[in-house]
C-alpha positions as CSV (number, residue, x, y, z in Angstrom):
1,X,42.4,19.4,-30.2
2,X,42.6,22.8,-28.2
3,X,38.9,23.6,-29.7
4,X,37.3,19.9,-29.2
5,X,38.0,20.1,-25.5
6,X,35.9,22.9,-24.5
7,X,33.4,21.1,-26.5
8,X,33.6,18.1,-24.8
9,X,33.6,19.5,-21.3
10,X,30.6,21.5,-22.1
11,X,28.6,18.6,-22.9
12,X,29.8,16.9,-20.3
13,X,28.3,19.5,-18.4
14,X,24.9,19.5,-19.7
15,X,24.6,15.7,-19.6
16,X,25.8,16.2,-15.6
17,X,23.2,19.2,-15.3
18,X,20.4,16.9,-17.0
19,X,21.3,14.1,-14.5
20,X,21.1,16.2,-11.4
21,X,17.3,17.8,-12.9
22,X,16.1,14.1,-13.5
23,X,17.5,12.8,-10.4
24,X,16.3,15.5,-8.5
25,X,13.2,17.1,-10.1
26,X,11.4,14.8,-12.2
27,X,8.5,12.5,-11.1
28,X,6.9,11.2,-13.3
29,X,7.3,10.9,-17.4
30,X,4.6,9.5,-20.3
31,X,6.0,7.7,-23.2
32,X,4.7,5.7,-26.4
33,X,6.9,3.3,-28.2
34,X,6.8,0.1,-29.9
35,X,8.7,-3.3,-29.7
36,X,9.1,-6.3,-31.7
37,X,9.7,-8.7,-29.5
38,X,12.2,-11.9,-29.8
39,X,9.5,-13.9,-31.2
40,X,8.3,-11.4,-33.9
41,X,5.4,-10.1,-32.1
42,X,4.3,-6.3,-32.5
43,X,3.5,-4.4,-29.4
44,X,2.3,-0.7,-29.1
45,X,3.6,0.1,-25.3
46,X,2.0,3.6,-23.3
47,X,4.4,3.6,-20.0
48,X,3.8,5.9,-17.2
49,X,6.1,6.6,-14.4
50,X,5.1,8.6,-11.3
51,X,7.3,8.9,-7.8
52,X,5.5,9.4,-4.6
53,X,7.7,9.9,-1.8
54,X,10.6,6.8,-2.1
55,X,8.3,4.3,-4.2
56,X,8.7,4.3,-7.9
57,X,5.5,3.1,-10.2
58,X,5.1,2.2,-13.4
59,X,2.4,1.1,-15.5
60,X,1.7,0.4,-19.0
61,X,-0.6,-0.4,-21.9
62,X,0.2,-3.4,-24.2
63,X,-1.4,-3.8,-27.2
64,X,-0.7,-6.6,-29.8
65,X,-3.1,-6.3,-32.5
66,X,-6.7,-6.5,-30.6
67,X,-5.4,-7.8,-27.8
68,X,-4.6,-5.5,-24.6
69,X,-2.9,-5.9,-21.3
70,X,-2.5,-3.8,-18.8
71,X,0.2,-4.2,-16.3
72,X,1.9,-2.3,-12.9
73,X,5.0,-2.3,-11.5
74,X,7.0,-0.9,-8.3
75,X,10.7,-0.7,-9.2
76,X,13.3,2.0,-8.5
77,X,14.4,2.2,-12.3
78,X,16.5,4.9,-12.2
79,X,13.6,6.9,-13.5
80,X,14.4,5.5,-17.1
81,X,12.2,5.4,-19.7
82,X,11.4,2.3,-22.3
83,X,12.1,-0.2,-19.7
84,X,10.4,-2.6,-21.5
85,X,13.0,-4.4,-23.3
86,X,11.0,-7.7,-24.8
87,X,7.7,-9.5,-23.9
88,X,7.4,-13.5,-24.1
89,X,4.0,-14.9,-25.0
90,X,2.3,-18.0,-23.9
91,X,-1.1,-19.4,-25.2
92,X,-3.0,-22.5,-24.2
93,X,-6.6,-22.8,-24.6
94,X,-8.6,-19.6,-23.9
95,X,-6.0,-17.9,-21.9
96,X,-3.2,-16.3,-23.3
97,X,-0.3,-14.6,-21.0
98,X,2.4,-12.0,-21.6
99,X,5.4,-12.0,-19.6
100,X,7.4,-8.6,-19.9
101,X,11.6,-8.3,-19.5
102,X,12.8,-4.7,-18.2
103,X,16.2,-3.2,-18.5
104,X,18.7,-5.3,-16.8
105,X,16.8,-8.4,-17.3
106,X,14.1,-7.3,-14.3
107,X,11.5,-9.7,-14.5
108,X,8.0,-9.5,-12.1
109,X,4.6,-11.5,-13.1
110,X,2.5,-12.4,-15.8
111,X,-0.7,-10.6,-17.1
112,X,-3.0,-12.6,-18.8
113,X,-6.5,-12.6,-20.8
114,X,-9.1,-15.2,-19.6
115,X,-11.6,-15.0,-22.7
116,X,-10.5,-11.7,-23.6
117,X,-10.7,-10.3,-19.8
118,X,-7.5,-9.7,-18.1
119,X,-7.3,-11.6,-14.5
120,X,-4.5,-12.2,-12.0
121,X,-2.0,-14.9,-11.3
122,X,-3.9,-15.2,-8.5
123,X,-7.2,-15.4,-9.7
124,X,-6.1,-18.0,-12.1
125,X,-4.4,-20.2,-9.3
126,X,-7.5,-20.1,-6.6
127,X,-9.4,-21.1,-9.5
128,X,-7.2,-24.6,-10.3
129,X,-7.2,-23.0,-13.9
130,X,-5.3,-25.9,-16.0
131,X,-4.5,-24.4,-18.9
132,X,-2.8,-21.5,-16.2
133,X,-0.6,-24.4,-15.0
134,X,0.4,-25.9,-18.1
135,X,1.7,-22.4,-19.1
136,X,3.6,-22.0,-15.7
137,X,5.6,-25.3,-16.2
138,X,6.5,-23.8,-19.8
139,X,7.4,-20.7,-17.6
140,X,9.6,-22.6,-15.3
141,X,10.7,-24.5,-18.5
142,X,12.1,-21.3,-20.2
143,X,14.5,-20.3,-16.8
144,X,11.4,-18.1,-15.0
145,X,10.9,-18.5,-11.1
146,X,7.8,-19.7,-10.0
147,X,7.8,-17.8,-6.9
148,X,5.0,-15.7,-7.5
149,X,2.6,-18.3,-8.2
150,X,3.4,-20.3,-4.9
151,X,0.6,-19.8,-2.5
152,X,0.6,-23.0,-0.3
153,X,3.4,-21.6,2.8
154,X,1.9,-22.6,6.0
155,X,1.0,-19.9,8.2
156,X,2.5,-20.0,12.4
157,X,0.5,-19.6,15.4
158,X,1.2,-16.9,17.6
159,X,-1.5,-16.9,20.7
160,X,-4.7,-16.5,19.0
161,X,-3.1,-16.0,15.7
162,X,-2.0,-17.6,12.8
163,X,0.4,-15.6,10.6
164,X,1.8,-16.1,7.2
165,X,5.2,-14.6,7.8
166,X,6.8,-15.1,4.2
167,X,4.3,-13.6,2.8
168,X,4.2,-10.0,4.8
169,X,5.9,-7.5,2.4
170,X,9.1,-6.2,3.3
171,X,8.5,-2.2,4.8
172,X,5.0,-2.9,5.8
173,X,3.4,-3.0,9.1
174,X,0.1,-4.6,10.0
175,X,-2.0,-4.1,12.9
176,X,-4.7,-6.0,14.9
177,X,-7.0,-4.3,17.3
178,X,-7.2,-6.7,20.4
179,X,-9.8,-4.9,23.1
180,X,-7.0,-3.4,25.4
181,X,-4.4,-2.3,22.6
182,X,-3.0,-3.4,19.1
183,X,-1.0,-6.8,17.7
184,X,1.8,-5.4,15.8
185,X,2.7,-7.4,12.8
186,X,5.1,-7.6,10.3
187,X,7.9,-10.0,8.4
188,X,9.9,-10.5,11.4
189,X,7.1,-11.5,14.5
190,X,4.1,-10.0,16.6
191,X,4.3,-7.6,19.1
192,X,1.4,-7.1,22.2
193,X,1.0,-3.3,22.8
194,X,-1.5,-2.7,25.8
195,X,-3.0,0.5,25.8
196,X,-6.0,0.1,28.1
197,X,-6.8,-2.0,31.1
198,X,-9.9,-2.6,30.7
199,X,-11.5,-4.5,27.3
200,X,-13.0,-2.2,24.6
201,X,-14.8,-4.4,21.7
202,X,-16.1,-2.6,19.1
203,X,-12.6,-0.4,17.7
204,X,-14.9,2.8,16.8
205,X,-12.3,5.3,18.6
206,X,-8.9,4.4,16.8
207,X,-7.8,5.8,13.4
208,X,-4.4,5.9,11.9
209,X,-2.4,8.9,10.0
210,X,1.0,8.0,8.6
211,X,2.6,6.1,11.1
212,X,0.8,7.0,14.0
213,X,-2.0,4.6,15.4
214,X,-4.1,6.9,17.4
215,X,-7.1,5.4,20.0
216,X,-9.2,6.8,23.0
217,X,-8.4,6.1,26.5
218,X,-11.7,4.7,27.4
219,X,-10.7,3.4,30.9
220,X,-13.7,4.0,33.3
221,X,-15.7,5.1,30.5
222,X,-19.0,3.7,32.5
223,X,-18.0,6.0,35.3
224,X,-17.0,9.0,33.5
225,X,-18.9,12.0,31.3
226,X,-16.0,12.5,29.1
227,X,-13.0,11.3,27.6
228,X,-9.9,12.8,28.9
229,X,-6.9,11.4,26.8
230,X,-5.9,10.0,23.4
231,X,-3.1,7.9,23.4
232,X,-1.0,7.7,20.1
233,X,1.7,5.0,19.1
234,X,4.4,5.5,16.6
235,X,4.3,2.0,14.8
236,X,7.9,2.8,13.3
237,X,9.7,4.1,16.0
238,X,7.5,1.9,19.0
239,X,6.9,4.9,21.2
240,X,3.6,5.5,22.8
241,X,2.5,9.4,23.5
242,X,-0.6,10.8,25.2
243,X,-2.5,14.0,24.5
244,X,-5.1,15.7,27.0
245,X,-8.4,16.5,25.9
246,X,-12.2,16.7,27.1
247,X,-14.5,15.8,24.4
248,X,-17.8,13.7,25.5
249,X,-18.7,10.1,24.7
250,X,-20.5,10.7,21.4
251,X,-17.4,11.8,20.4
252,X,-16.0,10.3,17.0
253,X,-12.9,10.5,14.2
254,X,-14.3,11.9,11.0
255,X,-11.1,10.6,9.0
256,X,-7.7,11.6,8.3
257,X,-6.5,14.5,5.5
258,X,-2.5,15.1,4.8
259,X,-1.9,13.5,8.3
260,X,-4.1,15.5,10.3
261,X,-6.9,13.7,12.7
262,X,-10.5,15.4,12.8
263,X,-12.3,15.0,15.6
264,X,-16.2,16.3,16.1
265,X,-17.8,16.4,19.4
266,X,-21.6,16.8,18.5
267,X,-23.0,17.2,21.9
268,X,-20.5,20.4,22.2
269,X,-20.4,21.3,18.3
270,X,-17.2,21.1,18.1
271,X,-14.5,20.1,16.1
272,X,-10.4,19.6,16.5
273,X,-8.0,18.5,14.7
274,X,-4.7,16.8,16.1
275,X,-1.3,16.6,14.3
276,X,0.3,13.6,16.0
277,X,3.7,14.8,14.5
278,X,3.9,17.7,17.1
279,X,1.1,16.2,19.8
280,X,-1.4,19.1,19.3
281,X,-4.7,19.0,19.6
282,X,-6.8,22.4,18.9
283,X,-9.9,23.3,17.8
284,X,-11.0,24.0,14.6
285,X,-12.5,27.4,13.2
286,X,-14.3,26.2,10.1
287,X,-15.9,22.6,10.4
288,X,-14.3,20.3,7.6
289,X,-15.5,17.2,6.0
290,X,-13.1,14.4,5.0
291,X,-13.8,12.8,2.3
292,X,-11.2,10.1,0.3
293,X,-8.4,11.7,2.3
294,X,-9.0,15.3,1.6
295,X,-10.9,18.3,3.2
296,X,-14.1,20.1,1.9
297,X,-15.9,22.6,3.8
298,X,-19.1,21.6,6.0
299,X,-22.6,22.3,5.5
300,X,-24.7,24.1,8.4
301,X,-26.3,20.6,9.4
302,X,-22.8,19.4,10.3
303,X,-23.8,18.3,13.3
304,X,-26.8,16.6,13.2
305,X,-25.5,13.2,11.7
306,X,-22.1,11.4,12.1
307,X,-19.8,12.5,9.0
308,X,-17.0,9.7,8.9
309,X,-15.2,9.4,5.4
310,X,-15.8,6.3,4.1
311,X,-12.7,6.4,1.7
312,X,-15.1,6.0,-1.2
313,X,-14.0,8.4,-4.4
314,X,-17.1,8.8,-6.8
315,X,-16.5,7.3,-10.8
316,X,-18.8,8.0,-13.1
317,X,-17.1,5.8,-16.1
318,X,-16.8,2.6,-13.5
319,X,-20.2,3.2,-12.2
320,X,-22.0,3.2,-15.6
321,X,-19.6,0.5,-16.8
322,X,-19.9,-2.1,-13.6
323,X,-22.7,-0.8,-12.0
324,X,-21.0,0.1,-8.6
325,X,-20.1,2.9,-6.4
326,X,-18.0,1.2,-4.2
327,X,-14.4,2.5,-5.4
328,X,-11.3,3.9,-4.1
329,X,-8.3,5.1,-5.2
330,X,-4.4,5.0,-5.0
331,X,-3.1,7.6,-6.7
332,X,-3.8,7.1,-10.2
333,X,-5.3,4.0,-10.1
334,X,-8.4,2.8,-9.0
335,X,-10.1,-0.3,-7.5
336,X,-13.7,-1.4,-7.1
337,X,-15.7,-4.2,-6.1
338,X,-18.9,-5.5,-7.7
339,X,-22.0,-6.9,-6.1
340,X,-20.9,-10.5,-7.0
341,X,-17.8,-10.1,-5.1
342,X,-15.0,-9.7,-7.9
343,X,-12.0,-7.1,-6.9
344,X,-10.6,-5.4,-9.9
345,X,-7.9,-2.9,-10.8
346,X,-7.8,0.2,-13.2
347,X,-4.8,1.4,-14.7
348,X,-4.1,4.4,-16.6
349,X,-7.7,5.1,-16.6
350,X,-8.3,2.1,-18.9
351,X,-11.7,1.5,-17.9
352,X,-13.0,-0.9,-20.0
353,X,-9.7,-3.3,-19.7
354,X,-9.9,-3.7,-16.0
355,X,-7.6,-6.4,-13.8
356,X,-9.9,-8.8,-12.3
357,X,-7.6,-9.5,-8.6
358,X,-9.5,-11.7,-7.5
359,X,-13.7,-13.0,-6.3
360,X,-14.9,-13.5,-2.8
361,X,-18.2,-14.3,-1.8
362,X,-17.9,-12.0,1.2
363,X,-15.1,-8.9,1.0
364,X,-15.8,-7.0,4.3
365,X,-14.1,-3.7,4.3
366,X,-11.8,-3.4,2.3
367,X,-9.4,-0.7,2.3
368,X,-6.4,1.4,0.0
369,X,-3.7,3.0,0.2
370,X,0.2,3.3,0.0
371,X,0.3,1.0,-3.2
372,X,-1.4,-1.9,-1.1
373,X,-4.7,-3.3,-0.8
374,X,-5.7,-4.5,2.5
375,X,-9.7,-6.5,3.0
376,X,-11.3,-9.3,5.1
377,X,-12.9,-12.5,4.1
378,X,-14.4,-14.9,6.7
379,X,-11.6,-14.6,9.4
380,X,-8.5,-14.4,6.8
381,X,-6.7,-10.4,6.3
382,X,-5.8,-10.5,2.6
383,X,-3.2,-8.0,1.2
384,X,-2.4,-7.2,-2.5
385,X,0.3,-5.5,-3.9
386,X,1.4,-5.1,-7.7
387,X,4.7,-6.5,-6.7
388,X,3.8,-9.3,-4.0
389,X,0.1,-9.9,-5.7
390,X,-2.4,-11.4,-3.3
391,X,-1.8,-13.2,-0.2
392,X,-3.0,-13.9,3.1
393,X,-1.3,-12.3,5.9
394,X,-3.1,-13.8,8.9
395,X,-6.0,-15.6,10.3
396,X,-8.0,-14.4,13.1
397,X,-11.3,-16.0,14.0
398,X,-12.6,-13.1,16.0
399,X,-13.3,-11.6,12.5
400,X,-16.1,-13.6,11.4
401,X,-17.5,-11.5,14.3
402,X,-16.0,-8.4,15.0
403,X,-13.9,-6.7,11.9
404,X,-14.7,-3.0,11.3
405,X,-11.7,-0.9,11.4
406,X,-10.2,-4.4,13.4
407,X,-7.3,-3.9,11.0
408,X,-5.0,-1.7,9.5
409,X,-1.7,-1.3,7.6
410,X,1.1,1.2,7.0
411,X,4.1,1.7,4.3
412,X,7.5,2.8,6.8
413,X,9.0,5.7,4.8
């Protein structure tokens, strides 16, 4: 007994040592396995986890013989690995829908094949699929809540407004640019924050970088050469800071890199950069471009055209496969939208099994980030998530006339 001890506490060290390293040190992991699920089926699973900041995603490849799903999830697991524990399947007609169980009975949405291409829940509802809604009464049927697939909740009027409260996803904050400041919106009501007194339509001179909303005074702006102040609001903590400047009119925000604002003045050929953490503004040494969220070096024509990152990553495998360039990323996933108006997902790089979210006739700038995708259609803000899917968050009818950079969202940390 005297030489099992030792033994015993030693490993109880390690496992405690191993604990504190995954707890502490590991972000993400990549694991195959398989499953045979209650009803006999064979699946191949490829799971990756990855932690950014306090969110934890998952995705995975499903494969049952030649059929393939892919599917997303934001849970705080644990980090654990195999947290697929069985996978239901339902069939009816040409669509066919998997409905994975993780550890500790966790249950999210369906994924499901529509002739062999994998579309959303939601894509399946806005269409009035049947054969979709005979396989969510068996859902409901088996003990499942329908939750996720109920999309008529009335939205409330507040002023000009009309906002869908239940469906605003809990740590998000939306904002609405309305000519003298910014609606603030999220799960629990709007609030008015006046930044200018006099109306300034079109929102060219605002930009947001982590939880900073960050405009132009342009009060007087008819009598003035130059703008003399920026005006920055913390949307988590509600506090409004200024920051002197004097930059001229033709002034603009290239974009936004690891929280940093770049600003180029082209009648002065200059450039600064402002870190609203610490409320400095300085001037930069080495001109930078901003493209997707990250800094490259400028070439010697710099100034002679606006350079405003447009958020677009480039995707050589999407663009040959769909025949579009208009694709961004979140992390390591990517989305992209087609000429005839479909949204999709890639996960895991799986190009040629892409999520169809959903089709609009008109998707006007759309944009990602923080595990959310936010985009205007007529005068409705649309936001999808892999955890909320896609819902409307409000409906504004000054955006059938007035919508770029109108709108914004952020993740509270």
């Amino acid at each position: 007994m005297k030489k099992v001890l030792p033994v015993l506490i030693l490993l109880a060290f390690i496992a405690f040592c191993y604990r504190f390293i995954e707890t502490f040190f590991i972000t993400e992991h990549t694991i195959n396995y398989s499953l045979i699920s209650s009803d006999q089926r064979h699946y191949n699973i490829s799971e990756e986890y990855r932690k950014k900041g306090n969110q934890h995603y998952y995705s995975f490849v499903i494969k049952n013989k030649k059929k393939e799903y892919v599917v997303s999830i934001e849970e705080n697991l644990k980090k654990q690995d195999r947290i697929i524990t069985d996978i239901k399947y339902y069939k009816k007609d040409n669509l066919e829908c998997i409905f994975p169980i993780y550890k500790k009975n966790h249950t999210y949405d369906m994924s499901c094949l529509l002739d062999g291409e994998q579309v959303s829940s939601y894509y399946l509802v806005e269409t009035k699929n049947d054969s979709f809604s005979a396989i969510s009464k068996k859902f409901v049927e088996d003990g499942y809540d329908e939750i996720f697939y109920n999309y008529n909740l009335k939205p409330k009027k507040e002023g000009s407004l009309l906002v869908y409260y239940d469906y605003i996803p809990e740590g998000f904050i939306f904002t609405n640019w309305n000519y003298r400041g910014i609606n603030i919106i999220t799960s629990d009501g709007v609030k008015k924050e006046l930044f200018l007194n006099d109306d300034h339509y079109e929102n060219t001179l605002s930009v947001v970088a982590g939880k900073y909303y960050i405009t132009v005074n342009t009060d007087n702006e008819e009598e003035q050469l130059n703008y003399y102040q920026l005006i920055l609001y913390d949307l988590e903590e509600e506090k409004k800071s200024l920051v002197d400047m004097e930059i001229s009119q033709d002034s603009y925000f290239n974009g936004v890199a690891d929280g940093i604002v770049y600003i180029t003045d082209p009648k002065e050929e200059k450039q600064y950069k402002l870190n609203p953490k610490d409320k400095k503004l300085e001037e930069v040494s080495k001109l930078k471009v901003i493209s997707n969220f990250k800094i490259k070096n400028a070439s010697k024509n710099f100034f002679d055209s606006p350079k405003v990152d447009d958020c677009r990553v480039s995707n050589q495998k999407i663009t040959e496969l769909y025949h579009t360039k208009d694709i961004q990323q979140d992390g390591d996933k990517f989305y992209f939208k087609t000429d005839d108006g479909k949204l999709y997902q890639v996960i895991q790089k799986n190009y040629e099994h892409p999520v169809l979210l959903c089709q609009f006739d008109d998707i006007k700038e759309w944009q990602v980030h923080d595990g959310g995708v936010a985009f205007v259609v007529d005068d409705v803000l649309y936001f999808y998530s892999d955890y909320y899917g896609l819902k409307p968050i409000l409906i504004n009818p000054e955006l059938q006339y007035n919508f770029k950079n109108i709108n914004h969202f952020i993740r509270e940390e």
